[in-house]
KOLBAVO-981820 format. One line per 8 residues: number of its first residue (from 1); their letters; for each residue x, y, z of N, C-alpha, C, O. Coordinates in steps of 0.001 Angstrom, whole numbers, plus 500000, padded with zeros to 6 digits. Layout:
NUM) a) X/Y/Z/X/Y/Z/X/Y/Z/X/Y/Z; ...
//
This chain:
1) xxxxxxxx) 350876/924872/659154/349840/924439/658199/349746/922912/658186/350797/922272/658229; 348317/922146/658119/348630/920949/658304/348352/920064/657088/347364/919983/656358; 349569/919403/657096/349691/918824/655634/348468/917722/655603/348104/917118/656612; 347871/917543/654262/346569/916800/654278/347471/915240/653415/347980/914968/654502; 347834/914508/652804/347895/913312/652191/346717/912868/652200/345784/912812/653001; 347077/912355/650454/345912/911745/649890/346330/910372/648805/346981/910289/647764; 345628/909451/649612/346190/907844/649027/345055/906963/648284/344017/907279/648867; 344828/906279/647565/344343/905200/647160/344582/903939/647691/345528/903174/647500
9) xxxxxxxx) 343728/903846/648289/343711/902189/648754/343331/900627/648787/342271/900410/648200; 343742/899865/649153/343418/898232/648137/343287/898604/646668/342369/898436/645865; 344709/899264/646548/344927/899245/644860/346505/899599/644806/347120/900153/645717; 346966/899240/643755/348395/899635/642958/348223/901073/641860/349204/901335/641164; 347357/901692/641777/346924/902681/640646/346123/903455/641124/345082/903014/641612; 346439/905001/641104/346091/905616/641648/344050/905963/641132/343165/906627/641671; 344084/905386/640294/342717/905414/639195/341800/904590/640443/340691/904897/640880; 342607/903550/640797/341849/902642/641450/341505/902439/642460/341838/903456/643068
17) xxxxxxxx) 340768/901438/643520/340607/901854/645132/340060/902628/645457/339382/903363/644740; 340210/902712/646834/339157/903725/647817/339934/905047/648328/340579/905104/649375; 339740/906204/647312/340395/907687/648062/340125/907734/649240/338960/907590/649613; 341233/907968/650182/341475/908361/651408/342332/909439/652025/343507/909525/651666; 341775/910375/653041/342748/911418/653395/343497/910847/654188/343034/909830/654703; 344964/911288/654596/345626/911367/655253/346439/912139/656541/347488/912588/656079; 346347/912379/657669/346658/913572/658582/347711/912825/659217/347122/912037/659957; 349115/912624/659343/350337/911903/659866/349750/913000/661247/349071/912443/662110
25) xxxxxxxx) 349975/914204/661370/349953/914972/663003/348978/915710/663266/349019/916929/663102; 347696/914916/663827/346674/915852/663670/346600/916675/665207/345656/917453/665344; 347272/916567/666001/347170/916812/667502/346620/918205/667863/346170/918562/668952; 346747/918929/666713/346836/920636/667467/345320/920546/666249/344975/921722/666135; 344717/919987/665693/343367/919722/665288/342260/919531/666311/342511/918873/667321; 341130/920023/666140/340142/920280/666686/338931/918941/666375/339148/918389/665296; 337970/918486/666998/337295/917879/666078/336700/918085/665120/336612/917359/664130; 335953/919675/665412/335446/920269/664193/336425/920539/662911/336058/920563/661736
33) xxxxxxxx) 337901/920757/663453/338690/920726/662408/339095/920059/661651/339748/920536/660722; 338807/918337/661778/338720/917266/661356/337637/917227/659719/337816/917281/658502; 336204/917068/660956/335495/917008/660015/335635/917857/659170/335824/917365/658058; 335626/919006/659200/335749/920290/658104/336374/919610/656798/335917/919319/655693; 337635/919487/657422/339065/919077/656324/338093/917644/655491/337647/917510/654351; 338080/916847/656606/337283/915666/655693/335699/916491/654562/335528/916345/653352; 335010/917124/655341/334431/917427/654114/334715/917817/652757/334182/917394/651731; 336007/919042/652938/335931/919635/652084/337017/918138/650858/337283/917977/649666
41) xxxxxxxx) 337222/917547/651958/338491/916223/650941/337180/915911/649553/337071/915994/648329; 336331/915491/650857/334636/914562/650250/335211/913290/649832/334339/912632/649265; 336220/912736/649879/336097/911204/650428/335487/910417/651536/335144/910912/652610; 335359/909005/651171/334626/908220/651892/335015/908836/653830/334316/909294/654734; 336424/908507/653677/336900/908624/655544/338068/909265/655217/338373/909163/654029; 338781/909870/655885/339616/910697/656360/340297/910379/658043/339749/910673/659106; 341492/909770/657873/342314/909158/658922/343028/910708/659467/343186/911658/658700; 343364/910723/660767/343730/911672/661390/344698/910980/662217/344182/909941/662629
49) xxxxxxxx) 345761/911107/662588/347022/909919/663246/346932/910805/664355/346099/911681/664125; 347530/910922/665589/347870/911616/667138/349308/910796/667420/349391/909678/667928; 350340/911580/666994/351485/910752/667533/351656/910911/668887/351315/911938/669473; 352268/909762/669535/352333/909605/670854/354293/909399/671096/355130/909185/670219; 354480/909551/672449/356126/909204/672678/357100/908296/671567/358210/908407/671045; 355825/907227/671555/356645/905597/670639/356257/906378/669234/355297/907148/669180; 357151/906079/668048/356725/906130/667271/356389/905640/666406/356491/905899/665207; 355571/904212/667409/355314/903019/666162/353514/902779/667356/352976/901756/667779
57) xxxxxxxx) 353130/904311/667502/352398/904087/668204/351362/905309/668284/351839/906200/668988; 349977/905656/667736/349314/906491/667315/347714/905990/668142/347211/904897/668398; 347346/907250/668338/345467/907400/668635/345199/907682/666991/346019/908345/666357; 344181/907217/666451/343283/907454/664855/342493/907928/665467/342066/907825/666617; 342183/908809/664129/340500/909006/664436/340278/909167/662761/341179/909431/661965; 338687/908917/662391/338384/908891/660704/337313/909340/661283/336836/909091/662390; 336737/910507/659845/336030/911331/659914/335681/911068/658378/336570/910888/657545; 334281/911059/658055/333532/910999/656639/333203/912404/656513/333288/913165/657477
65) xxxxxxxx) 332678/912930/654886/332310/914320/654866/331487/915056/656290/331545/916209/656719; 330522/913535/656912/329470/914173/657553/329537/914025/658953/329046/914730/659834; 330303/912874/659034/330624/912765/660671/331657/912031/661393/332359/911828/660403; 332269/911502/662294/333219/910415/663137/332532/909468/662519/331341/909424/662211; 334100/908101/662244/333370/907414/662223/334450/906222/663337/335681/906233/663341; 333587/905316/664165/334676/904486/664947/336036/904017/664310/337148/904183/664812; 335707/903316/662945/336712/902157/662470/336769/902435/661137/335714/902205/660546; 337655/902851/660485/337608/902526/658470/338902/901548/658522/339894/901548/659251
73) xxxxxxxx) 338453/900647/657363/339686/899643/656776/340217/900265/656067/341444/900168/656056; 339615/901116/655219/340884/901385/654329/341336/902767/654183/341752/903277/653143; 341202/903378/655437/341951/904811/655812/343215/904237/656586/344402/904559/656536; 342584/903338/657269/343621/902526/658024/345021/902199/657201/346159/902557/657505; 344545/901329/655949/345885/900780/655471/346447/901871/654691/347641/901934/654399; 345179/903111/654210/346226/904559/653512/347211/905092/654648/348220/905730/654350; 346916/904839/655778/347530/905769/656481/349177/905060/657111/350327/905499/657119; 348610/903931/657531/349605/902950/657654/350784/903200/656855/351869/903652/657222
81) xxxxxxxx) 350178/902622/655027/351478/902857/654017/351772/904295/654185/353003/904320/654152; 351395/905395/654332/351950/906711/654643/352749/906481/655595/353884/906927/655427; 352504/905811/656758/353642/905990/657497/354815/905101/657752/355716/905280/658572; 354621/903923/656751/355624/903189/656456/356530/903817/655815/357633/903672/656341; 356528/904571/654732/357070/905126/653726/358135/906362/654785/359270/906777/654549; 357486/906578/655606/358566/907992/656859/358927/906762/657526/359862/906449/656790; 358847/905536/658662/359180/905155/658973/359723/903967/658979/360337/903652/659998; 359643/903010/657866/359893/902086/657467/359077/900818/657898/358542/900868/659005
89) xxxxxxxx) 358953/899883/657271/358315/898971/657361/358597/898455/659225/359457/898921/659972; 357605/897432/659544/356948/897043/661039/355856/896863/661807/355091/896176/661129; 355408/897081/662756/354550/896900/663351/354491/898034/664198/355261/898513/665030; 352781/898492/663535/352368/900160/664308/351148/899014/664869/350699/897887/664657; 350933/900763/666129/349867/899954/666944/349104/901063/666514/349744/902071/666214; 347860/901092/666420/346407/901804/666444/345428/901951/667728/344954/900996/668343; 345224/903241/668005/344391/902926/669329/342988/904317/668529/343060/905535/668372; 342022/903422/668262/340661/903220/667829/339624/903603/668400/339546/903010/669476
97) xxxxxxxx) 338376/904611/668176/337104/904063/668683/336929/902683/669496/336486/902435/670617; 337501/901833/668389/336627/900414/668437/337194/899782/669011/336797/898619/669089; 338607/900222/669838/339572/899172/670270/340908/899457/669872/341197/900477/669246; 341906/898404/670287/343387/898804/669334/343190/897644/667885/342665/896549/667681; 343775/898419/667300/344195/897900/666260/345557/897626/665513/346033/898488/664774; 346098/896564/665694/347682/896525/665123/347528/896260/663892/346561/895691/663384; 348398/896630/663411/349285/896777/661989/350584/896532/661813/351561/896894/662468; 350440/895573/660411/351893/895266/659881/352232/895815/658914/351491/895386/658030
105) xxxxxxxx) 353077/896699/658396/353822/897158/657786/354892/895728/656836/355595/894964/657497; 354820/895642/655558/356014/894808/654687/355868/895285/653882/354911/895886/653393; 357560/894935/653398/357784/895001/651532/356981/893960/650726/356960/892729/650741; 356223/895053/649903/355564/894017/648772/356361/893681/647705/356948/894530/647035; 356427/892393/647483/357049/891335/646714/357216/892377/645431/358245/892811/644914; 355576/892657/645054/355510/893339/643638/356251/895020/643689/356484/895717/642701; 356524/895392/645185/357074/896496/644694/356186/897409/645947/355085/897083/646391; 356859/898416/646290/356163/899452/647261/355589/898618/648941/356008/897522/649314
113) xxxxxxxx) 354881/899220/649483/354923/898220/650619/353188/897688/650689/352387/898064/649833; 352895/897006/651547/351437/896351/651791/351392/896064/653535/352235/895497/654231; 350021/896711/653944/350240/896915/655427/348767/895864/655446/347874/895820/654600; 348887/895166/656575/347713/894357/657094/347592/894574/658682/348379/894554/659628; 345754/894863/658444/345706/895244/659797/344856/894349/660505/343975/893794/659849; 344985/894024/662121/344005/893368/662751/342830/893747/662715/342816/894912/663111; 341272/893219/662314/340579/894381/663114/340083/893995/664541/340379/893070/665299; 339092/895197/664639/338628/894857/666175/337710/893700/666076/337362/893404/664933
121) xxxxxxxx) 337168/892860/667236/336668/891483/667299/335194/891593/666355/334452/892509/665999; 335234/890409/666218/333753/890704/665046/332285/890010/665461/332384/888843/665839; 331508/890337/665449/330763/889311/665583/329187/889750/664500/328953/890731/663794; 328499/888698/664766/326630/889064/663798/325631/888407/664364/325748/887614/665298; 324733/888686/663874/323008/888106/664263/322375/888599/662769/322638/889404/661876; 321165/887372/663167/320497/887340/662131/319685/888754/661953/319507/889540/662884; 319155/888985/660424/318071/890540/660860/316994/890172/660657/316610/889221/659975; 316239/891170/661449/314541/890278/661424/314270/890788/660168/315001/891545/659530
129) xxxxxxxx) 312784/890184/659707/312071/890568/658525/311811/892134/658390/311935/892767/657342; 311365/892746/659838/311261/894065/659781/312607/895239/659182/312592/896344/658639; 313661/894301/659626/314998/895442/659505/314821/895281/657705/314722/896238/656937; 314815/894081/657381/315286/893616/655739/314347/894497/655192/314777/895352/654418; 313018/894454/655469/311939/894988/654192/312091/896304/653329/312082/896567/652126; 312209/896881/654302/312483/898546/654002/313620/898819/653180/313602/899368/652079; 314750/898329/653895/316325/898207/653028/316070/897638/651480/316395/898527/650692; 315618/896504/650823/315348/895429/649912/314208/896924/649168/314412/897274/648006
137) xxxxxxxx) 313504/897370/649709/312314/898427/649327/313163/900029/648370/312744/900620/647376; 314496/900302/649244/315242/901555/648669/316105/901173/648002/316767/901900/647261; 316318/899506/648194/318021/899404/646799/316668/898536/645756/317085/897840/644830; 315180/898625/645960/314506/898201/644535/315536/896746/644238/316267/896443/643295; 315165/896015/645605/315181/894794/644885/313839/894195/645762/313186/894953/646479; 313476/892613/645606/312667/891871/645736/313616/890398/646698/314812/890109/646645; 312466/889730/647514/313312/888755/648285/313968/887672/647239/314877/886896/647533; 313171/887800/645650/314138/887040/644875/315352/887395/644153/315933/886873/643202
145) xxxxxxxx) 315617/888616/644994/317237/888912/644077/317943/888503/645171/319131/888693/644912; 317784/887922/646532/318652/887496/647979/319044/885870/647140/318431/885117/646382; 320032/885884/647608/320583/884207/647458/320462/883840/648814/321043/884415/649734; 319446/882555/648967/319228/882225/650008/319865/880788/650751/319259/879833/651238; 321179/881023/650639/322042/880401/651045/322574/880816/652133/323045/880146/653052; 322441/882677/651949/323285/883249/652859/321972/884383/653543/321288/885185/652908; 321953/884130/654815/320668/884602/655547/321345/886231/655804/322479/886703/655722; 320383/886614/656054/320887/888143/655946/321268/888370/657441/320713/887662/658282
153) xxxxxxxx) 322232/889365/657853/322641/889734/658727/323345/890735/659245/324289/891107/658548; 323175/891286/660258/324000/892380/660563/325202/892423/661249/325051/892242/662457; 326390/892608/660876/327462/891630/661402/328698/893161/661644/328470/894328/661327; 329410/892843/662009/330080/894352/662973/332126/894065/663082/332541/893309/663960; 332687/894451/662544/333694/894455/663113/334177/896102/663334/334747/896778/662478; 333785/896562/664737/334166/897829/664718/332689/899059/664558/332277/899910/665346; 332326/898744/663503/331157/899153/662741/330095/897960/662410/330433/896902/661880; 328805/898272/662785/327435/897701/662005/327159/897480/660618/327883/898391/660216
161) xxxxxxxx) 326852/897162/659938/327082/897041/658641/325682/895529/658086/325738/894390/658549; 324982/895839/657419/323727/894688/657454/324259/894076/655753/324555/894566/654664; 324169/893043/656237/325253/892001/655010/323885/891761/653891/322773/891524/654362; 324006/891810/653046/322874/891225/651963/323551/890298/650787/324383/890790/650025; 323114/888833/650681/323933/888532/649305/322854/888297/648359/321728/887892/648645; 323363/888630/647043/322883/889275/645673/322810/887793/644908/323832/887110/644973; 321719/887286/644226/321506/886061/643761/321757/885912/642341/321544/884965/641585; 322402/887393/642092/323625/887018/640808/324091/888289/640560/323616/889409/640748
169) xxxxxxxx) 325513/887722/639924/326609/888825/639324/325699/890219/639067/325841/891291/639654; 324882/889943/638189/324015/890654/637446/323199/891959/638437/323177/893183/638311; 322547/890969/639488/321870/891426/640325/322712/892607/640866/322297/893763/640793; 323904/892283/641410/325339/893062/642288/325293/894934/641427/325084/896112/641715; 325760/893775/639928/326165/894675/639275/325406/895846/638734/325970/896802/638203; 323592/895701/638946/322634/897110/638392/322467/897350/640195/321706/896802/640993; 323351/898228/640360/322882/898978/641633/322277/900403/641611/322942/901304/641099; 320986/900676/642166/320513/901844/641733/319775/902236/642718/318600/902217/642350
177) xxxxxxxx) 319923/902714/644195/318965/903318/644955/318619/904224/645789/319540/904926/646206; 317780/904396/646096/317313/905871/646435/318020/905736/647961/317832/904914/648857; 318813/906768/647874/319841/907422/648407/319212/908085/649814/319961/907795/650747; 318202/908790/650198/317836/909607/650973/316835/908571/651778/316924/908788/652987; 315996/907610/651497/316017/906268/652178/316252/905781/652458/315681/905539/653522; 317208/904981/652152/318595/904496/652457/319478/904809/653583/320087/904041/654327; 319425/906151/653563/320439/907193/654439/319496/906920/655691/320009/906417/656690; 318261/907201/655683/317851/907149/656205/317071/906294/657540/316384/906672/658489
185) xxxxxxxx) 317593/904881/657041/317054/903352/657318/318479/903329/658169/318355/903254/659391; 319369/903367/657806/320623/903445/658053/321134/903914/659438/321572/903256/660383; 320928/905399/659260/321222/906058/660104/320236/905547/661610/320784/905589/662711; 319120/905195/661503/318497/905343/662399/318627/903710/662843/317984/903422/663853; 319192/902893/662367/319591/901039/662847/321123/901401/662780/321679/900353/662451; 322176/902507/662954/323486/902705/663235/324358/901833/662328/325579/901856/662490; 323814/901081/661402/324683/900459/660131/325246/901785/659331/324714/902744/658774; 326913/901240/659616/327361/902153/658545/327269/902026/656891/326950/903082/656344
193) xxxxxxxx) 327492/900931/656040/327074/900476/655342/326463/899170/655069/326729/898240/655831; 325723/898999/654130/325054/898245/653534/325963/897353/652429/326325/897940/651409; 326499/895315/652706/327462/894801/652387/327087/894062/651481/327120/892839/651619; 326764/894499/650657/325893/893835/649074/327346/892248/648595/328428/892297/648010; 326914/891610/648943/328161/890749/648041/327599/889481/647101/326423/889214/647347; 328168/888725/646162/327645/887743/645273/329172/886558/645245/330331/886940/645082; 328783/885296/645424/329904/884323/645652/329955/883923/644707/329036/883294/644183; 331579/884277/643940/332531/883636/642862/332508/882357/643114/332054/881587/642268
201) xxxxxxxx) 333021/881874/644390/333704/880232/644732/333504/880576/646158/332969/881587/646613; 333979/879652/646738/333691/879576/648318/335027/880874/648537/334653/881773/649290; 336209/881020/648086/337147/882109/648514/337516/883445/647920/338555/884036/648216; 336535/883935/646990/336366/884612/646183/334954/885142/646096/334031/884329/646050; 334692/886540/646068/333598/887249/646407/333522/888909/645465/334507/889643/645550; 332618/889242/644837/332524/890472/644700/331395/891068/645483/330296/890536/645640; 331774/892216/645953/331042/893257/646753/330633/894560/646206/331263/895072/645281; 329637/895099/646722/329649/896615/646899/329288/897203/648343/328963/896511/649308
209) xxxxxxxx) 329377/898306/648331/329345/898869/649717/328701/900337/649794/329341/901384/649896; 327256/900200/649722/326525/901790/649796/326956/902503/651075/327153/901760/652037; 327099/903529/651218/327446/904730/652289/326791/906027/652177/327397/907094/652075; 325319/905867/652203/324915/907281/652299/324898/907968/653406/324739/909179/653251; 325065/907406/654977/325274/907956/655907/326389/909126/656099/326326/910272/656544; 327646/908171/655461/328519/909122/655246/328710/910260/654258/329787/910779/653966; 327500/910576/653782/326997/911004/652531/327871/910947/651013/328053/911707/650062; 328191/909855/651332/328874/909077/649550/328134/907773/649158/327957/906892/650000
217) xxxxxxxx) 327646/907635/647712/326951/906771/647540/327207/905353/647832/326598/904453/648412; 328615/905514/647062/329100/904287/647151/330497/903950/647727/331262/904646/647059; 331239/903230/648636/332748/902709/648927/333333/901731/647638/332963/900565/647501; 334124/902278/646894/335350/901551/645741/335611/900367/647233/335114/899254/647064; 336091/900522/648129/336947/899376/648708/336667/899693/650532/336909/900818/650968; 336214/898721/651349/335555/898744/652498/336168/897673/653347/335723/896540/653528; 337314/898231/653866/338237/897148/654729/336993/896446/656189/336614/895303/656448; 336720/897731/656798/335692/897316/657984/335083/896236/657649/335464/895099/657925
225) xxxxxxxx) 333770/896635/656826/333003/895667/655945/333934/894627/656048/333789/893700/656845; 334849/894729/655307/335320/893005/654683/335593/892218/655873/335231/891041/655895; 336348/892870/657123/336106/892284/658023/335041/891523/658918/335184/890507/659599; 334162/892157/658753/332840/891887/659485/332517/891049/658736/332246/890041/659389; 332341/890833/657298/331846/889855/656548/332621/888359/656478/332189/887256/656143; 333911/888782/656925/334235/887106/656675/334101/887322/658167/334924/886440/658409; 333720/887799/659514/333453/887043/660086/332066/886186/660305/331752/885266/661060; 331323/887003/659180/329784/886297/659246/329719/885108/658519/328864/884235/658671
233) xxxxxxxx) 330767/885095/657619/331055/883972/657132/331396/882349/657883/330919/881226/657724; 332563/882981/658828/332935/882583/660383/331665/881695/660664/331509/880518/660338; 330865/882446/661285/330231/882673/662173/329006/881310/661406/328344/880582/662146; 328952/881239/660200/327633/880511/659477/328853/879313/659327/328146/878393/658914; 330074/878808/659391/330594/877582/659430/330879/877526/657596/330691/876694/656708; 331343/878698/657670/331674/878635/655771/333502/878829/655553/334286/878733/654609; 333564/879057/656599/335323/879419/656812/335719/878698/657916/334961/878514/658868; 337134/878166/657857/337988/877548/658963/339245/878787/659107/339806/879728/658545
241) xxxxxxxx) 339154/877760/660609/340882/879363/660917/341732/878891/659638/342010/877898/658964; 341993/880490/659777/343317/880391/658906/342758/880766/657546/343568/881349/656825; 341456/880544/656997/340879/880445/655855/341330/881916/654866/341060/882999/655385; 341848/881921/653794/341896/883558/652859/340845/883399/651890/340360/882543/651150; 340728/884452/652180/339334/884947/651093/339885/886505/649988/340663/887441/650173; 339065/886119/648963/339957/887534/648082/338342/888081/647953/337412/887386/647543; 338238/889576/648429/337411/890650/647441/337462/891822/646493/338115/892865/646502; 336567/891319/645677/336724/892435/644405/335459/893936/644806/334237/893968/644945
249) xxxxxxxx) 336081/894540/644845/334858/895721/645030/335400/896825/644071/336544/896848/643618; 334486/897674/643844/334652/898675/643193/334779/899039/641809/335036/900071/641190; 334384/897261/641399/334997/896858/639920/333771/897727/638924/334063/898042/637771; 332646/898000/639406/331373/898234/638757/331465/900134/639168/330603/900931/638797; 332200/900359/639655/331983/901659/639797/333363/902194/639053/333771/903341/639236; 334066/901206/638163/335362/901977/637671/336707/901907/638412/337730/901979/637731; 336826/901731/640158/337314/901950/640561/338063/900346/641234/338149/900338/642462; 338452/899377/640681/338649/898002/640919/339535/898159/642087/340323/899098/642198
257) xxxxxxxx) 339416/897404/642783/339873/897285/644561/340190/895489/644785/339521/894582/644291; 341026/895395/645396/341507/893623/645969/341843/893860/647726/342795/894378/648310; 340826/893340/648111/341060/892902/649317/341045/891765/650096/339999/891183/650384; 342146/891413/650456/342828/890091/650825/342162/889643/652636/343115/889775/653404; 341020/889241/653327/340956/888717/654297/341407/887156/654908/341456/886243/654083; 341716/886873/656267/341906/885620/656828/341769/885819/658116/341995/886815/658804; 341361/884735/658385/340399/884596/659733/341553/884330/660669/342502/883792/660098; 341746/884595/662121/342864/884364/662752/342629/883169/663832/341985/883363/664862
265) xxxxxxxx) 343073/882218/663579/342723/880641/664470/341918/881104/666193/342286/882165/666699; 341226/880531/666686/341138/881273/667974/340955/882373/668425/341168/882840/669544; 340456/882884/667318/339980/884690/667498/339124/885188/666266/339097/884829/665089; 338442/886142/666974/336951/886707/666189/337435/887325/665637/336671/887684/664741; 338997/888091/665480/339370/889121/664827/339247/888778/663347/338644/887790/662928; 339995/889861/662440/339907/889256/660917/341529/890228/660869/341702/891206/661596; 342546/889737/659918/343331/890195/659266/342954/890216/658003/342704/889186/657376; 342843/891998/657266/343014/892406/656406/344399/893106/655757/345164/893739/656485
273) xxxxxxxx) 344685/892910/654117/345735/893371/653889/345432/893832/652396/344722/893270/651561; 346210/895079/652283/346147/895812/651349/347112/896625/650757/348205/896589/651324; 346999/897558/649497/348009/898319/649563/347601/899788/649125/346463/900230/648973; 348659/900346/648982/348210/901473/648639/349226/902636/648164/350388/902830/648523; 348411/903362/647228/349099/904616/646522/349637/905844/646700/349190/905812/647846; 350193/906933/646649/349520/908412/646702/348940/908804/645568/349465/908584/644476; 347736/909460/645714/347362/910040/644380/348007/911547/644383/348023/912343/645322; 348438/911681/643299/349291/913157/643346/348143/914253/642662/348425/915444/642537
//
C-alpha cells in the first residue's frame, strides 16, 4: 500500500502554507496512478520521489489534481523535509522535468529542519499588450491597478508564470476572478500561474499566486513562482548577487506563508528556502 504524506509548506503551523502531498517510493506507481492520488489529495501539487541506488538521490515528479506538472517549489521543500526527517539532514539531489535540482537539508535554528533548494535556471521577457489585455480583463482589473515601475512579464524558472505587479496592498488584497477565463488564457500561453505581487521595500514583497490550470484557485505559497520572480527582478537590475528577498503569500487567503529567496552570484539560478510541517 503506498503511503501518501501530507506536509505544509513555507510555514511552521500546520494551519499555514501550501498543502502538499508526499510519495517517499513512488516507483511501482503508474502515471495515471499519480495523478489519481493527487486528485483525490486536491492539493495544489503532489511530489512523487523514485529512489535510486544513492540515497541522497531521487527522480520527482509533481502532479496537480489535473495534470504533471515540470517543477513545484513547495512540494519540493515538503518532500525534502520528509526526507530529511528518515534521513537526516544534507544534500539531496533532484532530477526534474526542468532539470536537476539540488537541495539542502539543515537544522533550523528555531527548531525542526529547513531545506533550500536550487532552482532550475531562470530567465523572462517582456509580455506584449495582446498577452496582458485579456488576463487584466478576468482578474477585473484596469491598466491602473499595474504599478508601472514594474513592466509586466513572463518570467520562468522551470515553469512560465506571467508576473503582474499590483499598484497597492489594497489592490493585491481584493482578488476576485473569473476562474474559467483565466484557466483558460492560461492554459493555452502554458503559464502555470499568474504572479500577482505588491512591493513592501526593495526586499520585501507580498504575493498571490492564481492556479486555475491546476484547477485550484489559489497557491498559499509558490516556491517556482518565487523563483522566477526574483529572477525578473534580476533580470530588470533591481537585485545584486547574493541579494535576499522575503515573501509573504497566502496571508489574504488565511493561510500565511514566508519565503526566503537569493540570487546566486554568476548564475540565473535562484535559491529558495523554506520549511515545513506534517499536517496530521
Amino acid at each position: 500500500m503506498t503511503e501518501i504524506l501530507r506536509y505544509a509548506a513555507f510555514t511552521t503551523t500546520p494551519t499555514g502554507g501550501n498543502p502538499a502531498g508526499v510519495v517517499l517510493d513512488a516507483r511501482e506507481l503508474s502515471d495515471a496512478d499519480m495523478l489519481a492520488i493527487a486528485a483525490e489529495l486536491g492539493y495544489s501539487e503532489t511530489a512523487f520521489l523514485h529512489p535510486t541506488t544513492d540515497e541522497r538521490q531521487y527522480r520527482i515528479q509533481y502532479f496537480s489534481p489535473l495534470s504533471e506538472v515540470a517543477f513545484c517549489g513547495h512540494a519540493t521543500i515538503a518532500a525534502s523535509i520528509a526526507l530529511g526527517e528518515q534521513i537526516g539532514p544534507g544534500a539531496v539531489n533532484l532530477a526534474t522535468q526542468a532539470g536537476p535540482v539540488p537541495v539542502q537539508i539543515a537544522a533550523d535554528p528555531a527548531g525542526g529542519l529547513i531545506a533550500t533548494l536550487t532552482s532550475p535556471p531562470t530567465s523572462t521577457r517582456q509580455a506584449s499588450e495582446e498577452e496582458t489585455r485579456p488576463v487584466l480583463a478576468a482578474l477585473g482589473w484596469s491598466a491602473d491597478d499595474l504599478d508601472p515601475n514594474y513592466p509586466v512579464h513572463v518570467a520562468s524558472a522551470g515553469n512560465d508564470h506571467l508576473v503582474l505587479a499590483a499598484s497597492s496592498r489594497g489592490r493585491l488584497a481584493d482578488l476576485d476572478y473569473d476562474f474559467d477565463a483565466l484557466s483558460k488564457i492560461m492554459s493555452d500561453s502554458g503559464w502555470i500561474t499568474i504572479h500577482l505581487f505588491w512591493r513592501a521595500s526593495p526586499a520585501v514583497f507580498h504575493v498571490r499566486n492564481p492556479f486555475p490550470p491546476g484547477g485550484v484557485v489559489e497557491d498559499p505559497a509558490t516556491g517556482a513562482a518565487a523563483a522566477a520572480f526574483t529572477g525578473y527582478l534580476r533580470t530588470l537590475g533591481r537585485l545584486e548577487d547574493g541579494a535576499v528577498l522575503t515573501l509573504h503569500q497566502g496571508v489574504d487567503m488565511g493561510r500565511p506563508s514566508l519565503l526566503t529567496c537569493t540570487t546566486v552570484p554568476g548564475d540565473s539560478r535562484v535559491k529558495v528556502s523554506g520549511t515545513a510541517v506534517p499536517i496530521r
